[in-house]
C-alpha positions as CSV (number, residue, x, y, z in Angstrom):
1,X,21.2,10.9,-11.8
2,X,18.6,8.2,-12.7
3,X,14.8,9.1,-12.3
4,X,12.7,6.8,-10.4
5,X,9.0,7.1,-10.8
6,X,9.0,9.8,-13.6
7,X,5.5,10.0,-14.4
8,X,4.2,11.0,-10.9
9,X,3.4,14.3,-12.8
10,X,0.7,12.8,-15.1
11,X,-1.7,12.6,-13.0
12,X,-2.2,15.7,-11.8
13,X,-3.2,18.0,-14.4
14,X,-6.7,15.6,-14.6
15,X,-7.8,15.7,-11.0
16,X,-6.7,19.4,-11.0
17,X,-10.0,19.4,-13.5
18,X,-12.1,17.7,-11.8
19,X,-11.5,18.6,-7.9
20,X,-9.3,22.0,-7.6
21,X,-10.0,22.3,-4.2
22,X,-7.8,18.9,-3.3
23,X,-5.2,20.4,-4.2
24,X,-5.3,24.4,-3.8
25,X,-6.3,23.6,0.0
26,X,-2.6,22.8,1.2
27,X,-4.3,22.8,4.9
28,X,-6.7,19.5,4.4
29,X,-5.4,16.4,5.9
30,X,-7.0,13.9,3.3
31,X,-8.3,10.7,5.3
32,X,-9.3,7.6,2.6
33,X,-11.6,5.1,3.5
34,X,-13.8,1.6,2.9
35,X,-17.0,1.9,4.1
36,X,-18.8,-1.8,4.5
37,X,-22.0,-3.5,5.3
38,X,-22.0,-6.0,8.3
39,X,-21.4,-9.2,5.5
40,X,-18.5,-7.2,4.2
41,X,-18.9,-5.9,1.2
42,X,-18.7,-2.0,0.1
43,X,-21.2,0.4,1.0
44,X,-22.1,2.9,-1.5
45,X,-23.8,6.3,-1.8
46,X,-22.6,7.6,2.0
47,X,-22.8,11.4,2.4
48,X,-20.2,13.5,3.8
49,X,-22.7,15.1,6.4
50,X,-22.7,11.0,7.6
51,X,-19.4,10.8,8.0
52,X,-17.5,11.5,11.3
53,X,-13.8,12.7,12.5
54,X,-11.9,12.4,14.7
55,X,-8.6,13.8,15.3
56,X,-6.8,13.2,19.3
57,X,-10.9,12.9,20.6
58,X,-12.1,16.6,18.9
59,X,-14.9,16.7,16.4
60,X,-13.5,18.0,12.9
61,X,-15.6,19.6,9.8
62,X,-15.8,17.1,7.0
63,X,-15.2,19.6,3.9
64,X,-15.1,17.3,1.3
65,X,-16.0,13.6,0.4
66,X,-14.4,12.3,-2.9
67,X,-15.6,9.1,-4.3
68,X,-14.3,6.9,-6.9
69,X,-15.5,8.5,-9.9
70,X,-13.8,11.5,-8.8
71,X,-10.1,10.6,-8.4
72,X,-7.2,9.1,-10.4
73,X,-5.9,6.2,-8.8
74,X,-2.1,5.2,-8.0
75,X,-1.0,2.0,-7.3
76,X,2.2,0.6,-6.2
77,X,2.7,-3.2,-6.5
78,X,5.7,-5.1,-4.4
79,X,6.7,-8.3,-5.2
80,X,9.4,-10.6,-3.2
81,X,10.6,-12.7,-6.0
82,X,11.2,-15.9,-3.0
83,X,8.1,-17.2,-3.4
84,X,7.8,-20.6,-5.0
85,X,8.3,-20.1,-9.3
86,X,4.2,-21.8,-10.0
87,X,2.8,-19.7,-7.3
88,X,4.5,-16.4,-8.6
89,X,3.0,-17.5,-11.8
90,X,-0.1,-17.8,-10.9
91,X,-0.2,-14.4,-9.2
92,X,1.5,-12.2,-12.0
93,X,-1.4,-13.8,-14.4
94,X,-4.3,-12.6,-11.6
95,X,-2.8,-9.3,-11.1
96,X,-2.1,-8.1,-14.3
97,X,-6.1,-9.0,-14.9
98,X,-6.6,-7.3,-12.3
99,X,-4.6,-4.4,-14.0
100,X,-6.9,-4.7,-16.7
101,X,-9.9,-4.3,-14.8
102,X,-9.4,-1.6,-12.3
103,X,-6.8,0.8,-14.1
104,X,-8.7,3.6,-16.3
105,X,-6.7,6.5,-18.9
106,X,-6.3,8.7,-15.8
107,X,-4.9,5.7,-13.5
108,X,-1.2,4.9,-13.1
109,X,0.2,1.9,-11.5
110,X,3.9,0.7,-10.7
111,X,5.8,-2.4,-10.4
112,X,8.3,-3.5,-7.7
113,X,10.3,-6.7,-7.0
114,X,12.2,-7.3,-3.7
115,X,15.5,-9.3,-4.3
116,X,18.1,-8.4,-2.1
117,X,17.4,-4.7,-2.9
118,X,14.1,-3.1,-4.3
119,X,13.9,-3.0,-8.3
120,X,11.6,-0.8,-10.1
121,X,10.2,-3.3,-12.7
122,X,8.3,-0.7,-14.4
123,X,7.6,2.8,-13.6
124,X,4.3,4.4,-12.7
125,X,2.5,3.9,-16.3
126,X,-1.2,3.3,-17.5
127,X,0.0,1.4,-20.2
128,X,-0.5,-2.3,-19.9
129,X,1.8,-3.2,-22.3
130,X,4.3,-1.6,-20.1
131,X,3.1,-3.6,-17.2
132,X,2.7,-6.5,-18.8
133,X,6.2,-6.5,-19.5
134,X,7.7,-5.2,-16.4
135,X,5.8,-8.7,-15.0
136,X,7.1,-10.7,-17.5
137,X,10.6,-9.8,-16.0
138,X,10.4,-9.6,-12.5
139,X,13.4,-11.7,-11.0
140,X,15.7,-10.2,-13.9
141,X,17.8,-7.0,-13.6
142,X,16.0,-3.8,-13.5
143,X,17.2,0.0,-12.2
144,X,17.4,0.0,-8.3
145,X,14.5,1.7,-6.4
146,X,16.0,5.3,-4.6
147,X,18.7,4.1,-2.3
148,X,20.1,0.9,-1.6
149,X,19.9,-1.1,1.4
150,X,23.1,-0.9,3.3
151,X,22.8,-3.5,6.4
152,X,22.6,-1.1,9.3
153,X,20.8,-4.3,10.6
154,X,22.8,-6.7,10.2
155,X,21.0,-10.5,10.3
156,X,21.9,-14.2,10.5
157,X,20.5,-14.1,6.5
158,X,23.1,-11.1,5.8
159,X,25.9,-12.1,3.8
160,X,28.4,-10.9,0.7
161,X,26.5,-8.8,-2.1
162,X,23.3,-8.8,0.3
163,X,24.1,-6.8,3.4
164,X,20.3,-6.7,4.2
165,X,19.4,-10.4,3.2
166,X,17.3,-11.8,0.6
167,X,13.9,-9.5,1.8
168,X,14.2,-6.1,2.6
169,X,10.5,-5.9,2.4
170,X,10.1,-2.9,4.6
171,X,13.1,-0.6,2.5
172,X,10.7,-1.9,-0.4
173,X,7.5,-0.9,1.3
174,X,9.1,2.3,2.9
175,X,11.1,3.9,-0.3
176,X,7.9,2.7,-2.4
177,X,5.8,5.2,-0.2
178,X,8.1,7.6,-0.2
179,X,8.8,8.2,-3.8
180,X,6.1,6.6,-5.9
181,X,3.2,7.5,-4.0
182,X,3.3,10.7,-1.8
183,X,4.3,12.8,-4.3
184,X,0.6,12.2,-5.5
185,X,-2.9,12.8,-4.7
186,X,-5.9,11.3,-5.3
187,X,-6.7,7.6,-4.1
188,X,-3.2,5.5,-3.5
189,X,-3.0,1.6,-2.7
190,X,-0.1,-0.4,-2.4
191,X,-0.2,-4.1,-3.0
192,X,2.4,-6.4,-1.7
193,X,2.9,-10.1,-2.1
194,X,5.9,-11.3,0.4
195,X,6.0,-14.1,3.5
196,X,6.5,-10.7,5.4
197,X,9.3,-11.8,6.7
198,X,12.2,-9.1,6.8
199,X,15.6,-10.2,6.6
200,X,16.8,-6.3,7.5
201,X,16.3,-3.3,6.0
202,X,17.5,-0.2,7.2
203,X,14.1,1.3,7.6
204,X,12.0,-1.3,9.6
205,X,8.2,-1.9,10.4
206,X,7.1,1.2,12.2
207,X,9.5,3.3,9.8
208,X,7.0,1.8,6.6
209,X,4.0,2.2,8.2
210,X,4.4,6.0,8.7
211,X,5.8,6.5,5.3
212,X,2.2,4.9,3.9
213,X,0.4,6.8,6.6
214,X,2.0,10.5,5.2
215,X,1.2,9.1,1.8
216,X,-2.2,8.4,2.8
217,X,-1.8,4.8,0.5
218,X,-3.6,1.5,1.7
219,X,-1.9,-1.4,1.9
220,X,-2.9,-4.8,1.0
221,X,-0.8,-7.8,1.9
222,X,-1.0,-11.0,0.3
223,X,1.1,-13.3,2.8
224,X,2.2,-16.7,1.0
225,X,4.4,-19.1,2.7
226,X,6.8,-21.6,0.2
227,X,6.3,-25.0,1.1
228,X,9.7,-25.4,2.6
229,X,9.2,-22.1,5.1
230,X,5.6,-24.1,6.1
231,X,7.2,-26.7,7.2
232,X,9.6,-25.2,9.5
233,X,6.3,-23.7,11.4
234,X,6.5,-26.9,13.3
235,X,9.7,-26.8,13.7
236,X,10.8,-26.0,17.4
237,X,13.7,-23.2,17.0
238,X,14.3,-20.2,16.5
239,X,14.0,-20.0,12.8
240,X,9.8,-20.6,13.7
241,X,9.5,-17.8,16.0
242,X,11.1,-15.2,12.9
243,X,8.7,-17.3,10.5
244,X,5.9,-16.7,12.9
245,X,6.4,-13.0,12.9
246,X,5.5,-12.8,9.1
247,X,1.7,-13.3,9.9
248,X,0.6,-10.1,12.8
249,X,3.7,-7.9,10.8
250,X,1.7,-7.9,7.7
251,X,-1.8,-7.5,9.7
252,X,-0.5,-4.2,11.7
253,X,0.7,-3.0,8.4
254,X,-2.3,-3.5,6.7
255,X,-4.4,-2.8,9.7
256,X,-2.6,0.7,10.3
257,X,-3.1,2.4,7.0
258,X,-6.9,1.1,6.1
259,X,-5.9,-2.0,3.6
260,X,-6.5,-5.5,4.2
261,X,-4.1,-8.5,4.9
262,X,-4.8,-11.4,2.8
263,X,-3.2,-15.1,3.1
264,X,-2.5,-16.1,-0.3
265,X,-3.1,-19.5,-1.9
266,X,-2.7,-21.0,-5.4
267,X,-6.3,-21.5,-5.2
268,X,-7.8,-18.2,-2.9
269,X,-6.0,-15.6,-5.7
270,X,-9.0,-14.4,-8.0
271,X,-10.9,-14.1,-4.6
272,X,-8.7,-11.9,-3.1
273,X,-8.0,-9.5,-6.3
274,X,-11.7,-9.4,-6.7
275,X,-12.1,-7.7,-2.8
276,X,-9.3,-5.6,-3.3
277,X,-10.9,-4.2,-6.7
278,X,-14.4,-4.1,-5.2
279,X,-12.5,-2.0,-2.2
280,X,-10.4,0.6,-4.5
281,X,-14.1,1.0,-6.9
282,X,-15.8,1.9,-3.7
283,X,-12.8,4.1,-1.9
284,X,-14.0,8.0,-0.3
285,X,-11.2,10.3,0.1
286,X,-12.1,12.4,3.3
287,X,-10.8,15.6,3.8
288,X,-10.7,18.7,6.5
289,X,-9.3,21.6,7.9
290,X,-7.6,20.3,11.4
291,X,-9.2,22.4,14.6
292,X,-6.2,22.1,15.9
293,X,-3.1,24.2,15.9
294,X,-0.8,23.2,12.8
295,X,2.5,24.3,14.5
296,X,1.9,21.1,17.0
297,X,4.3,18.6,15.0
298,X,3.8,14.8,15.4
299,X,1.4,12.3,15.2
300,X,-2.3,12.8,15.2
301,X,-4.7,10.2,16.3
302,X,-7.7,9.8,13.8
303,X,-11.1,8.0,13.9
304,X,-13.8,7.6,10.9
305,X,-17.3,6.8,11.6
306,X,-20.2,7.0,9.8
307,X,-23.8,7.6,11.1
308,X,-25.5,5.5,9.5
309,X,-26.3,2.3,11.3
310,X,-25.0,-1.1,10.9
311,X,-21.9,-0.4,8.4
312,X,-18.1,-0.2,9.6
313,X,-15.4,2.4,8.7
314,X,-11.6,1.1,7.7
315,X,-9.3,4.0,7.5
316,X,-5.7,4.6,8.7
317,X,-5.6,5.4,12.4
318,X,-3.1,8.3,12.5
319,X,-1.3,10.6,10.1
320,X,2.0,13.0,11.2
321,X,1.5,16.8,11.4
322,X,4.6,18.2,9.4
């Protein structure tokens, strides 16, 4: 049997140093966060006696407040190889700087492309090299990611040798989650470059979103339209209302689990790379012991605050009680 993400274990021995009580404390529900100032950018130094939780209206203890410094990052990145060759460019260049700026020894990051299945590009790895090269190739043949999409959704873009379409972003998104980033601990993102437009996977919107939310993982899309697909926007048929659902799909995803949703230009890139590294420097990984009774399965409503004035919390708005 192949192995997909086979170095999830590598980053575990270092935040076992550092922070024992993540992980020994099976009962925490871990809750990560942005914290920013009214003009948007990242507020530092924030207590944990400032912060406040929420879970379904009741007050929780805030145990423990992990910042930055404290945590191994994992980050997932998800490509849909559609997008126009000089814009795909463009953004492997920005993101593998980006790479180079934000991953540390202790960090690991992955690489997925979305082509009529998911393809793991490269594994989770801190080696840039690695990366590097996984980049280089996306579009060309690589292992598939866990299962493979097998058109239990039928679409008009469904056809022979791609029973889910072009873009099973959510599978992607989903199986992602699922195997490359819940399995770890410690601050998760996952980046994801696509039009957002899903052309059926067997494991749809709401399906993805959960998987991110029990992996605790941000997501930050960065929605780019090809030139053709922006000019069917005025375009009065049906193809333009599937087009238009691209747009508020990616901002409930993003929305949901804490990230951000981006709309990516040629121009706009080393902008948007720049706020997503200024958000995972400045990340807090909240944690606590639920008042409530753990043997009540199913979601859990969750709401982060902090005291003091004039800053705004981001953080995923539910997580599921196993």
């Amino acid at each position: 049997m192949r192995r997909y993400f086979s170095v999830l274990w590598l980053a575990i021995p270092t935040l076992a140093q550092s922070s024992p009580e993540f992980r020994l404390d099976v009962n925490l529900v871990r809750v990560p966060c942005i914290v920013t100032k009214a003009n948007g950018t990242p507020a530092q130094g924030i207590r944990r006696e400032e912060f406040v939780v929420l879970e379904d209206g009741v007050f929780q203890d805030v145990k423990y407040a992990w910042q930055e410094s404290d945590l191994p990052l994992t980050v997932v990145l998800i490509t849909e190889t559609c997008a126009q060759h000089e814009f795909m460019k463009k953004y492997t260049e920005i993101m593998l700087q980006f790479l180079e700026r934000v991953l540390s020894p202790n960090d690991r990051a992955a690489i997925v492309s979305v082509a009529g299945q998911a393809w793991l590009v490269a594994d989770l790895t801190n080696s840039l090299e690695v990366l590097r090269s996984g980049a280089e190739d996306i579009g060309r043949k690589a292992p598939l990611l866990g299962q493979p999409c097998s058109g239990l959704h039928p679409t008009l873009w469904s056809g022979p040798g791609f029973p889910c379409g072009v873009a099973p972003i959510w599978n992607a998104v989903f199986t992602s989650a699922r195997l490359g980033l819940q399995p770890q601990t410690g601050r998760k993102a996952m980046l994801l470059l696509t039009d957002g437009l899903d052309t059926g996977s067997d494991h749809g919107l709401d399906d993805a979103i959960s998987a991110c939310q029990s992996a605790n993982a941000m997501v930050y899309s960065i929605r780019y339209l090809s030139p053709r697909l922006a000019r069917t926007v005025s375009q009065p048929d049906a193809i333009v209302r599937w087009v238009g659902r691209g747009k508020p799909d990616l901002e409930r995803l993003s929305r949901d689990t804490g990230g951000v949703a981006f709309e990516g230009r040629s121009d706009n890139l080393d902008e948007v790379f720049a706020r997503i590294e200024a958000d995972l420097r400045n990340q807090y990984v909240l944690a606590y012991t639920p008042t409530a009774a753990r043997g009540r399965h199913g979601y859990r409503k969750i709401r982060v605050a902090v005291t003091r004035p004039g800053l705004t919390v981001r953080a995923q708005d539910r997580y599921y009680m196993q």
